[in-house]
RONUTOR-299632 format. One line per field, with one value per residue: residue in one letter; residue number from 1; x, y, z of N, C-alpha, C, O in turn. Coordinates in steps of 0.2 Angstrom, whole numbers, plus 5000, padded with zeros to 4 digits. Layout:
// RONUTOR-299632
vofi: A:...
marlo: NUM:...
neast: X:...
nnorth: Y:...
nup: Z:...
caeast: X:...
canorth: Y:...
caup: Z:...
ceast: X:...
cnorth: Y:...
cup: Z:...
oeast: X:...
onorth: Y:...
oup: Z:...
This chain:
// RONUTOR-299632
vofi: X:X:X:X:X:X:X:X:X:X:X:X:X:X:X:X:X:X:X:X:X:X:X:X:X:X:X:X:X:X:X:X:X:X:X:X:X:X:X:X:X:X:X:X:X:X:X:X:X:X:X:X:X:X:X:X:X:X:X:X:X:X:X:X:X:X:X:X:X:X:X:X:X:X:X:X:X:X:X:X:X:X:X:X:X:X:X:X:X:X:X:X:X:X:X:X:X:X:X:X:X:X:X:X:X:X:X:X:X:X:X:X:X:X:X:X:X:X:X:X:X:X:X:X:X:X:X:X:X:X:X:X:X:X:X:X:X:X:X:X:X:X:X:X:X:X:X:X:X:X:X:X:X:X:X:X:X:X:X:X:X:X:X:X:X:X:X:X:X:X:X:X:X:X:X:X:X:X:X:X:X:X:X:X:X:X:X:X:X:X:X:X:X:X:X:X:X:X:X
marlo: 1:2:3:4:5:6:7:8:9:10:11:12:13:14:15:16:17:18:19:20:21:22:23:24:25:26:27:28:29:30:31:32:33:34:35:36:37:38:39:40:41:42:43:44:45:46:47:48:49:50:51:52:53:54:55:56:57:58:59:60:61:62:63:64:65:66:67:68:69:70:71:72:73:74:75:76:77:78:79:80:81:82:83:84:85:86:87:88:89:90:91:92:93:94:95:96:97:98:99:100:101:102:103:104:105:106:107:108:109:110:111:112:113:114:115:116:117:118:119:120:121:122:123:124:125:126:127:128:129:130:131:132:133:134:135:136:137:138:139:140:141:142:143:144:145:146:147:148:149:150:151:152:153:154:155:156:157:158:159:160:161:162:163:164:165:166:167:168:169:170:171:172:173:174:175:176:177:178:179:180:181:182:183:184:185:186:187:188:189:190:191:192:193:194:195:196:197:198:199
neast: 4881:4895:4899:4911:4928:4936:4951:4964:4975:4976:4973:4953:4948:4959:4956:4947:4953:4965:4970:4972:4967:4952:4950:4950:4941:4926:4930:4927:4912:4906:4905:4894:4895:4895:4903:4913:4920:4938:4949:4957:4961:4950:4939:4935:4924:4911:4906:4911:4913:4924:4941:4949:4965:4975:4993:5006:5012:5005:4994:4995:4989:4976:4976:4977:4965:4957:4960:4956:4943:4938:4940:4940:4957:4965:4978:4985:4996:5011:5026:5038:5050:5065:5076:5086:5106:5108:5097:5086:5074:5063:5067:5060:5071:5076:5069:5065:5070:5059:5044:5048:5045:5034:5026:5031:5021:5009:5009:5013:5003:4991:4974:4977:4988:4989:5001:5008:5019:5027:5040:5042:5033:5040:5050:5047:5039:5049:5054:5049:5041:5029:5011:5001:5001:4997:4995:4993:4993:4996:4985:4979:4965:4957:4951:4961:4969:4976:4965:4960:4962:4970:4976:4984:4999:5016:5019:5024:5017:5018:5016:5020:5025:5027:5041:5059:5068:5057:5055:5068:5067:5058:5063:5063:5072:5080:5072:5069:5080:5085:5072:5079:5090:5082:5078:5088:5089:5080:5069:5051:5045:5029:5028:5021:5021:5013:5007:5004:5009:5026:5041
nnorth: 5048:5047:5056:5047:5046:5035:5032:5027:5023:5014:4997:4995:4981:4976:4983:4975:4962:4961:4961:4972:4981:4980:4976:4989:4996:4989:4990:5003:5004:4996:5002:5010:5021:5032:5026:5030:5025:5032:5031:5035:5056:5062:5053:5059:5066:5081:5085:5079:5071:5066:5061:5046:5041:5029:5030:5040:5043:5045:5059:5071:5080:5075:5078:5095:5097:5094:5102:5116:5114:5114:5099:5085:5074:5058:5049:5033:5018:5009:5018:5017:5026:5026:5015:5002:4999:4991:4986:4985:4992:5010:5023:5036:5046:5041:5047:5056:5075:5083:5072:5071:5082:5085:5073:5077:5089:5084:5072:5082:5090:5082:5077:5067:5054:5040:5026:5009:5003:5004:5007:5016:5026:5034:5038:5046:5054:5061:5068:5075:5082:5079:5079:5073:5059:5040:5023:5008:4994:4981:4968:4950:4942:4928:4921:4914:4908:4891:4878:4876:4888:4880:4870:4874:4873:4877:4892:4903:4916:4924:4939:4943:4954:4947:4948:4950:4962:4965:4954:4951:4964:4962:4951:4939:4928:4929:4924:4912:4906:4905:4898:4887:4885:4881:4870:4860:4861:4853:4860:4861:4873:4877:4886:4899:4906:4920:4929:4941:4934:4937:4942
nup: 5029:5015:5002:4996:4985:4979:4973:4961:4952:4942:4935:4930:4934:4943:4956:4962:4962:4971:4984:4995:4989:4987:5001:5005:5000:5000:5013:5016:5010:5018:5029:5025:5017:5001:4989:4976:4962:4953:4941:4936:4931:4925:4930:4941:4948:4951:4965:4980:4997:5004:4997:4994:4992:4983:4983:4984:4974:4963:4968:4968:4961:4964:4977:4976:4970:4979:4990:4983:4981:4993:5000:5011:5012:5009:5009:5006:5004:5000:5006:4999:5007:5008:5000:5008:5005:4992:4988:4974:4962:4962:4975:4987:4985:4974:4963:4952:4952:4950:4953:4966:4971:4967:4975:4990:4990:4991:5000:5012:5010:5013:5022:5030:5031:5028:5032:5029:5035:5049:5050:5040:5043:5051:5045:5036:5044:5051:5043:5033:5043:5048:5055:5051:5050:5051:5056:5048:5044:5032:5031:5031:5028:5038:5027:5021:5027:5033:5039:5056:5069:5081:5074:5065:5060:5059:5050:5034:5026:5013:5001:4988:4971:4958:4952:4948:4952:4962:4969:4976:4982:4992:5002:4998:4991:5004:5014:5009:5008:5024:5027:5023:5031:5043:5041:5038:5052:5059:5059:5054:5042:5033:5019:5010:4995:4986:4974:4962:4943:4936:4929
caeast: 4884:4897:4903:4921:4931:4942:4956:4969:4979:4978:4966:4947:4948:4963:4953:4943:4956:4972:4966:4973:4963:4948:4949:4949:4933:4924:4928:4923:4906:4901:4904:4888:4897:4894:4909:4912:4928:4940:4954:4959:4958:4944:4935:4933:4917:4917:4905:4915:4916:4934:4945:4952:4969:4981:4999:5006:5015:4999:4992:4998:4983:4970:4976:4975:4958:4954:4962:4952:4934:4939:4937:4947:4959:4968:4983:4988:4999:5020:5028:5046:5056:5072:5077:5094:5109:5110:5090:5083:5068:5065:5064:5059:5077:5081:5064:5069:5065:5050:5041:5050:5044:5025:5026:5030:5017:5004:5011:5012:4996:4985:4973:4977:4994:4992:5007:5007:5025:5028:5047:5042:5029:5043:5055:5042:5036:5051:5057:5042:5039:5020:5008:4995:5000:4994:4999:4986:4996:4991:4984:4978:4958:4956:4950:4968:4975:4973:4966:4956:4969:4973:4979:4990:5006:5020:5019:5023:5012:5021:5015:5026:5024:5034:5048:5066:5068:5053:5058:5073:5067:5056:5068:5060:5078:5084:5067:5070:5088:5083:5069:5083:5091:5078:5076:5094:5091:5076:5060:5049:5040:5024:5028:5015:5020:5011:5008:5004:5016:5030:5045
canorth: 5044:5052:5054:5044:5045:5032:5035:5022:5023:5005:4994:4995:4976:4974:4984:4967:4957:4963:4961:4979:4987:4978:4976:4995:4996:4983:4994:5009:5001:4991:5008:5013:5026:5029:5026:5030:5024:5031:5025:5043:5059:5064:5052:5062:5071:5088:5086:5073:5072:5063:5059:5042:5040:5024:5028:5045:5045:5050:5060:5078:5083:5075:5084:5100:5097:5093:5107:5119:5112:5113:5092:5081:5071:5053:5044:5028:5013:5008:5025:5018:5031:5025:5008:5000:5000:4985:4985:4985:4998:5015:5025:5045:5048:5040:5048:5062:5080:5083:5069:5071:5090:5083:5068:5081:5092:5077:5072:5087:5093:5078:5079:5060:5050:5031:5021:5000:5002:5008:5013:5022:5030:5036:5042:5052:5060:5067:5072:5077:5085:5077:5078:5069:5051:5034:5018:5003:4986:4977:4962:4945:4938:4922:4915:4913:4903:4885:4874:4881:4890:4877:4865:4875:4873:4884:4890:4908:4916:4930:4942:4948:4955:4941:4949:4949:4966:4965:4949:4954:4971:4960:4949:4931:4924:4928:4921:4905:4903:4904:4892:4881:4883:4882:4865:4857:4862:4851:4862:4863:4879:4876:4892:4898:4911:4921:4936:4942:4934:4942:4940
caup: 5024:5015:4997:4995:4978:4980:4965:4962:4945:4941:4928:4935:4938:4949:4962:4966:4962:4974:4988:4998:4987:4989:5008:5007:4996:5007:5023:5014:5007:5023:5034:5023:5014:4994:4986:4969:4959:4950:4941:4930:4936:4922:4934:4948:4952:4956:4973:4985:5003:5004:4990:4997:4985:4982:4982:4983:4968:4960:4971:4970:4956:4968:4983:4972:4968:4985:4992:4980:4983:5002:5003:5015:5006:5016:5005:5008:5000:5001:5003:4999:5007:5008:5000:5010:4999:4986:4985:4968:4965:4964:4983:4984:4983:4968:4960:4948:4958:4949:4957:4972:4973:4969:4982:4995:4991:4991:5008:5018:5010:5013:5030:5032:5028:5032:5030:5031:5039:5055:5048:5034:5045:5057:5042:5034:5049:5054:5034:5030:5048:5048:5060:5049:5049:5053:5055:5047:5042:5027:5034:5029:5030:5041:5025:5018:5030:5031:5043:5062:5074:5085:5073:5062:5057:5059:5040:5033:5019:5008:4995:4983:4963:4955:4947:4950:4956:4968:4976:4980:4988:4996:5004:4997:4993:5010:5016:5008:5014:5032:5028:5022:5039:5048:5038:5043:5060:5060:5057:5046:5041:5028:5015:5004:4991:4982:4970:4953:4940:4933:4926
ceast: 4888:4898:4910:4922:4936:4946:4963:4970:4981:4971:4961:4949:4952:4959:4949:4947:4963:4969:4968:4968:4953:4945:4946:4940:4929:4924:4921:4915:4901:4900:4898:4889:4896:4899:4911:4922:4930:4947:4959:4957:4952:4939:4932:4927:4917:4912:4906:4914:4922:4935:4949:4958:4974:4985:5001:5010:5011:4993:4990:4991:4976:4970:4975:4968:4955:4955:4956:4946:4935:4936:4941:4949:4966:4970:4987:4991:5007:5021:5036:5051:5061:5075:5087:5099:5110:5102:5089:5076:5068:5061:5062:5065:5081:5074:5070:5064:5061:5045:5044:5047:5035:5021:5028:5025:5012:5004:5010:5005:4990:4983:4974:4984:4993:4997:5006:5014:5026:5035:5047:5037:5034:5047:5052:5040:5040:5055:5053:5039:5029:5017:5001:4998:4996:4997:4993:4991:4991:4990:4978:4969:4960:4954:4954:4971:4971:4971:4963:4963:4974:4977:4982:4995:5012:5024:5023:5019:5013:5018:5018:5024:5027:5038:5053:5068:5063:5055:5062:5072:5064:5059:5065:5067:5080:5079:5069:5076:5088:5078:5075:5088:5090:5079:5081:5095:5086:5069:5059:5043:5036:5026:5024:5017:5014:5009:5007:5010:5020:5035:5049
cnorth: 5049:5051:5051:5045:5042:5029:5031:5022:5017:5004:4992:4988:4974:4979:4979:4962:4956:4965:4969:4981:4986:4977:4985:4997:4993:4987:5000:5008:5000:4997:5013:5020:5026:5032:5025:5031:5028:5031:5032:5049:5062:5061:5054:5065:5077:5088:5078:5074:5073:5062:5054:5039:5035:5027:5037:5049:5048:5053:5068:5082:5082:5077:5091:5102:5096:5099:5114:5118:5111:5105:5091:5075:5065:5050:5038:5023:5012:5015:5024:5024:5029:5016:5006:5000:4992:4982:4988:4991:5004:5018:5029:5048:5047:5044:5054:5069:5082:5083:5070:5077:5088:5079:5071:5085:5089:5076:5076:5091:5090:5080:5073:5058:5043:5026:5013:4999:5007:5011:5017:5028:5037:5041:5047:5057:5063:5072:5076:5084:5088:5075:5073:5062:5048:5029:5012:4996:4983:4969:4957:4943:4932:4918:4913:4910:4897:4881:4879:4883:4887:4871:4866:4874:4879:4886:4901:4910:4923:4931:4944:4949:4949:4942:4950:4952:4967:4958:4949:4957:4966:4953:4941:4927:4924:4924:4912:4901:4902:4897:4884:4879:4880:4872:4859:4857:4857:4855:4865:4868:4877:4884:4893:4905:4914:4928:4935:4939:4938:4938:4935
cup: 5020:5007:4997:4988:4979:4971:4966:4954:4942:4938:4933:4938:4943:4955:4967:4966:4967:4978:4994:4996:4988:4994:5008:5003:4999:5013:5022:5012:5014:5028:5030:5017:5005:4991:4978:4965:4956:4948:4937:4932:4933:4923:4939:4947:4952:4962:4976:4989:5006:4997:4995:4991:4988:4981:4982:4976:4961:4963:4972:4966:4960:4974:4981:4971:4976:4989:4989:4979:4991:5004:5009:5008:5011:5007:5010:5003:5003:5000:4997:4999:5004:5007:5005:5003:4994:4983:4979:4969:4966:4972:4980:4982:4977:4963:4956:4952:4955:4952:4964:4973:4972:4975:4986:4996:4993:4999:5013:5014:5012:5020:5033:5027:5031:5029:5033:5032:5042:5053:5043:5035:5047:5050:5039:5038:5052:5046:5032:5037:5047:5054:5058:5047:5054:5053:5054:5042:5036:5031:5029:5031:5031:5035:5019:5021:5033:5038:5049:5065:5077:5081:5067:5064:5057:5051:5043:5027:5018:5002:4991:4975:4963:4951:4949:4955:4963:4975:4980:4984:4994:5001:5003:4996:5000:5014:5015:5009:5019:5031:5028:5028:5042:5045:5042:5050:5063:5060:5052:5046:5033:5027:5009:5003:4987:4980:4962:4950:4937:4929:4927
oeast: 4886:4897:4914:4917:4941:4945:4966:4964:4987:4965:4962:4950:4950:4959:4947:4945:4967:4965:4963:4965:4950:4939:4941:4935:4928:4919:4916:4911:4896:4895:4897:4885:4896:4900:4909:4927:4925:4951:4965:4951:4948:4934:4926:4929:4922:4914:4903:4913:4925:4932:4953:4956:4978:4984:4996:5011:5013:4988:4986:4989:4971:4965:4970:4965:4950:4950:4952:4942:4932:4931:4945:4945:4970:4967:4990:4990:5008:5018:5038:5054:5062:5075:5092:5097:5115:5101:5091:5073:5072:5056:5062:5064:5086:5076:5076:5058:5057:5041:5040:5045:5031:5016:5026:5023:5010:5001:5006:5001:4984:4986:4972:4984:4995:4996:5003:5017:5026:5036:5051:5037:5033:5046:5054:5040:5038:5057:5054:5036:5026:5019:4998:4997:4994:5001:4988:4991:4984:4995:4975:4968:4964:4955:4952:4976:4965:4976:4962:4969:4980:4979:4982:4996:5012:5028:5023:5017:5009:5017:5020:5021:5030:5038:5052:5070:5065:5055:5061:5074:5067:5054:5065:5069:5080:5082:5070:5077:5092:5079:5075:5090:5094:5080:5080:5099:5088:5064:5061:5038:5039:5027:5023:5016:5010:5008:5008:5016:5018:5035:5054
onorth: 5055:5045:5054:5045:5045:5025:5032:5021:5014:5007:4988:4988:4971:4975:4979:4956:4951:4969:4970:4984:4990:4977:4987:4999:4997:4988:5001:5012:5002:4997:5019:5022:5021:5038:5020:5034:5031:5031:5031:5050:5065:5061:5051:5068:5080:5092:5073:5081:5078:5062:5056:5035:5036:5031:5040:5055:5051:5051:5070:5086:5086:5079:5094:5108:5100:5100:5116:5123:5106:5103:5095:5073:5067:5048:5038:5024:5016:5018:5028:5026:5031:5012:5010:5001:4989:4978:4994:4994:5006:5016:5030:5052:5051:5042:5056:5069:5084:5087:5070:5077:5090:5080:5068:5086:5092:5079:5075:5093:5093:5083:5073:5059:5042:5023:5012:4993:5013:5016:5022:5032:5043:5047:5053:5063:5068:5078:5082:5089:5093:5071:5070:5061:5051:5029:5012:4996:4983:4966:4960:4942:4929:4912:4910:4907:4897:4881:4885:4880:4889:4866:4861:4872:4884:4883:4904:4906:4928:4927:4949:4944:4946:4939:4954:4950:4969:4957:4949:4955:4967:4949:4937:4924:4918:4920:4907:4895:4897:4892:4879:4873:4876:4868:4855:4855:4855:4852:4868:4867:4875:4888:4889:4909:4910:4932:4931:4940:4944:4933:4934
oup: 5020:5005:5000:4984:4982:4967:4971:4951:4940:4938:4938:4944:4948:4961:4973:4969:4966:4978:4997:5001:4989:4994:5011:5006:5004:5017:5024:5015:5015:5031:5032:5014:5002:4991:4976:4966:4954:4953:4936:4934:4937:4920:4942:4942:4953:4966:4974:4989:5008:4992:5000:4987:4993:4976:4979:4973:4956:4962:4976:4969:4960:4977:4984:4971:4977:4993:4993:4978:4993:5007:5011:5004:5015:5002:5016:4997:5008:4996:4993:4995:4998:5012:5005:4997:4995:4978:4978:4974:4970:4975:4974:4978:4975:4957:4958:4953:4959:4953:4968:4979:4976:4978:4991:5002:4998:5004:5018:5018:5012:5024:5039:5021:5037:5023:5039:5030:5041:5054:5042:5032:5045:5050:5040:5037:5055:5045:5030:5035:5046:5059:5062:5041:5059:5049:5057:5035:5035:5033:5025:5037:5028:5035:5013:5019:5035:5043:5047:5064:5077:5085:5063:5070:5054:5048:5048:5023:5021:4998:4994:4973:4968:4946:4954:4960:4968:4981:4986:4990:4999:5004:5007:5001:5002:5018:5019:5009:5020:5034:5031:5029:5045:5050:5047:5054:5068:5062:5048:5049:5028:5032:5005:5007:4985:4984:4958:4953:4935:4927:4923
């Protein structure tokens, strides 16, 4: 069994209540492991195993630390390399080079990168020229979706913040313009949004 410090920059309760993150605490737990939160880095510990960290945008101080107490240290979350052009949102490009010069360090020094996009794996790994990635999809518990298997409905079931800029990035108008298609064509797709409120 191992020490975990799993360090996510976000209010203690969204850890149970967002389900990413929860899913990942859950794995970590059920794999027997004793996993001790924290949310700040004057939470950390000084004897860890792993340092298991959300997002790499905070990430550069806890790889440092881990580097110096010879830990391993595994970053996962959205990297947003590269947004397309008319997307809302900042990527690492539009980052000010500060953070870009710490999210790189973070990056090429972690012993583990898991990305929950196979194209943002791919951008990073030749930019980055990473040998430590992964690929692990955020995925959905069967007890979110409605009804037994065989007598579903051809539904979708989208996550998104809810505010302006992130719908967009996350393409929910263009989502629900297709639905409206798909509609005039004769099918009908069940849609279940949902996400934190916003703006």
């Amino acid at each position: 069994m191992a020490k975990i410090v799993f360090f996510c920059r976000v209010e203690r309760r969204l850890l149970r209540t967002v389900e990413f993150y929860k899913q990942d605490l859950d794995a970590l737990t059920a794999l027997g492991h004793d996993v001790h939160i924290a949310t700040k880095l004057s939470d950390i510990p000084f004897r860890f195993d792993y340092l298991f960290v959300w997002w790499w945008t905070h990430a550069a101080i806890p790889v440092f630390l881990s580097r110096l107490f010879n830990r391993k240290v595994i970053i996962t979350g959205t990297f947003n390399f590269k947004h397309p052009e008319g997307f809302g949102g900042v990527d690492y490009f539009r980052r000010p080079k500060w953070q870009r010069i710490l999210i790189s360090y973070a990056v090429k020094n972690a012993n583990l990168n898991i990305f929950v996009n196979e194209i943002e794996r791919e951008l990073c790994k030749e930019y980055f020229n990473l040998v430590t990635d992964e690929y692990c999809p955020h995925v959905i518990n069967d007890d979110y979706l409605m009804g037994p298997a065989n007598k579903r409905e051809l539904s979708i079931f989208n996550v998104a913040w809810c505010t302006k800029a992130n719908l967009k990035r996350k393409g929910v108008p263009d989502l629900i313009r297709a639905l409206g298609i798909l509609k005039e064509r004769g099918v009908t797709v069940k849609t279940y949004l949902a996400g934190h409120e916003g703006d």
